[in-house]
N, C-alpha and C positions, 0 to 999 in steps of 0.2 A: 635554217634560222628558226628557234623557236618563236612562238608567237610569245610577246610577255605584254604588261602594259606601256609598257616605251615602244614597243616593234607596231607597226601595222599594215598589214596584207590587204589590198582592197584592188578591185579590176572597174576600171572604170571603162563608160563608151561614150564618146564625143560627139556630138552632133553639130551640122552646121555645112559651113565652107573649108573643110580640115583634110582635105583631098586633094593632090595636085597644087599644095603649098608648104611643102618640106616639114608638113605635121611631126612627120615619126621622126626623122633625121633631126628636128629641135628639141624632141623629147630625150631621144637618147642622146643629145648633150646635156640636156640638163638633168638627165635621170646619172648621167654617170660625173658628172659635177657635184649633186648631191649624195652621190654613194647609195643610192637605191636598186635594192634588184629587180626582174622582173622582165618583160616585152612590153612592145609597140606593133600593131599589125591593120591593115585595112580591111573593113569590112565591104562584102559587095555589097550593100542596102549604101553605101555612102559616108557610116561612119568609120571612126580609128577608135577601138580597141584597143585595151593597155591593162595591162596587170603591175601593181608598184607593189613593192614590199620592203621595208626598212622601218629608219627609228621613226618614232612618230611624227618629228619635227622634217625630215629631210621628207617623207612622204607626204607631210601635210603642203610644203613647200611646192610640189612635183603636181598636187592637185589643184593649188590655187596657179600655178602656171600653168597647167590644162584647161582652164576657164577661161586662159587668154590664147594662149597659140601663141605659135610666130606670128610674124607681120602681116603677111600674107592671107591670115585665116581669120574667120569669121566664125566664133564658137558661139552657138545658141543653146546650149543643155550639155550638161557631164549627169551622166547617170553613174551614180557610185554604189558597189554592192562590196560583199568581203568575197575572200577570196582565201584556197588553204593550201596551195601549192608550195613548193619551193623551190626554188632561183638561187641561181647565182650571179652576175654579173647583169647587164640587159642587153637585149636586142632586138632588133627588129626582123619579126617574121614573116613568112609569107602567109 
């Protein structure tokens, strides 16, 4: 996918209680609800790691529900950088 001004590619890292409450398995529902590509992965320091790429609106969507989590989680900071890779679909990796 190219990068244009509707697309944006950004990896973001969660901090918080986002471990051991179905972080990545809520993300990739809603990452593939909103048609974004990209992973979800755990970090050993404690946080989840996530690379999102799509149109601006579906990725903007995907970040403002990373600042909440599922139910279970407890998000205290997303650190958002860019990112140049490319994806297709999402998943979560190891």
């Amino acid at each position: 996918m190219m990068t244009t001004p509707s697309h944006k590619k950004l990896r973001l890292v969660i901090h918080g209680r986002v471990q051991g409450v179905f972080f990545r398995q809520s993300m990739l529902y809603e990452a593939h609800r909103l048609g974004v590509a990209g992973w979800v992965r755990n970090r050993s320091d404690g946080t989840v790691e996530a690379v999102v790429h799509g149109t601006s609106a579906a990725v903007d969507a995907l970040v403002a529900w990373a600042h909440r989590g599922p139910q279970l989680a407890h998000v205290e900071q997303v650190d958002i950088g860019p990112d140049v890779g490319e994806y297709s679909g999402f998943k979560i990796v190891a």
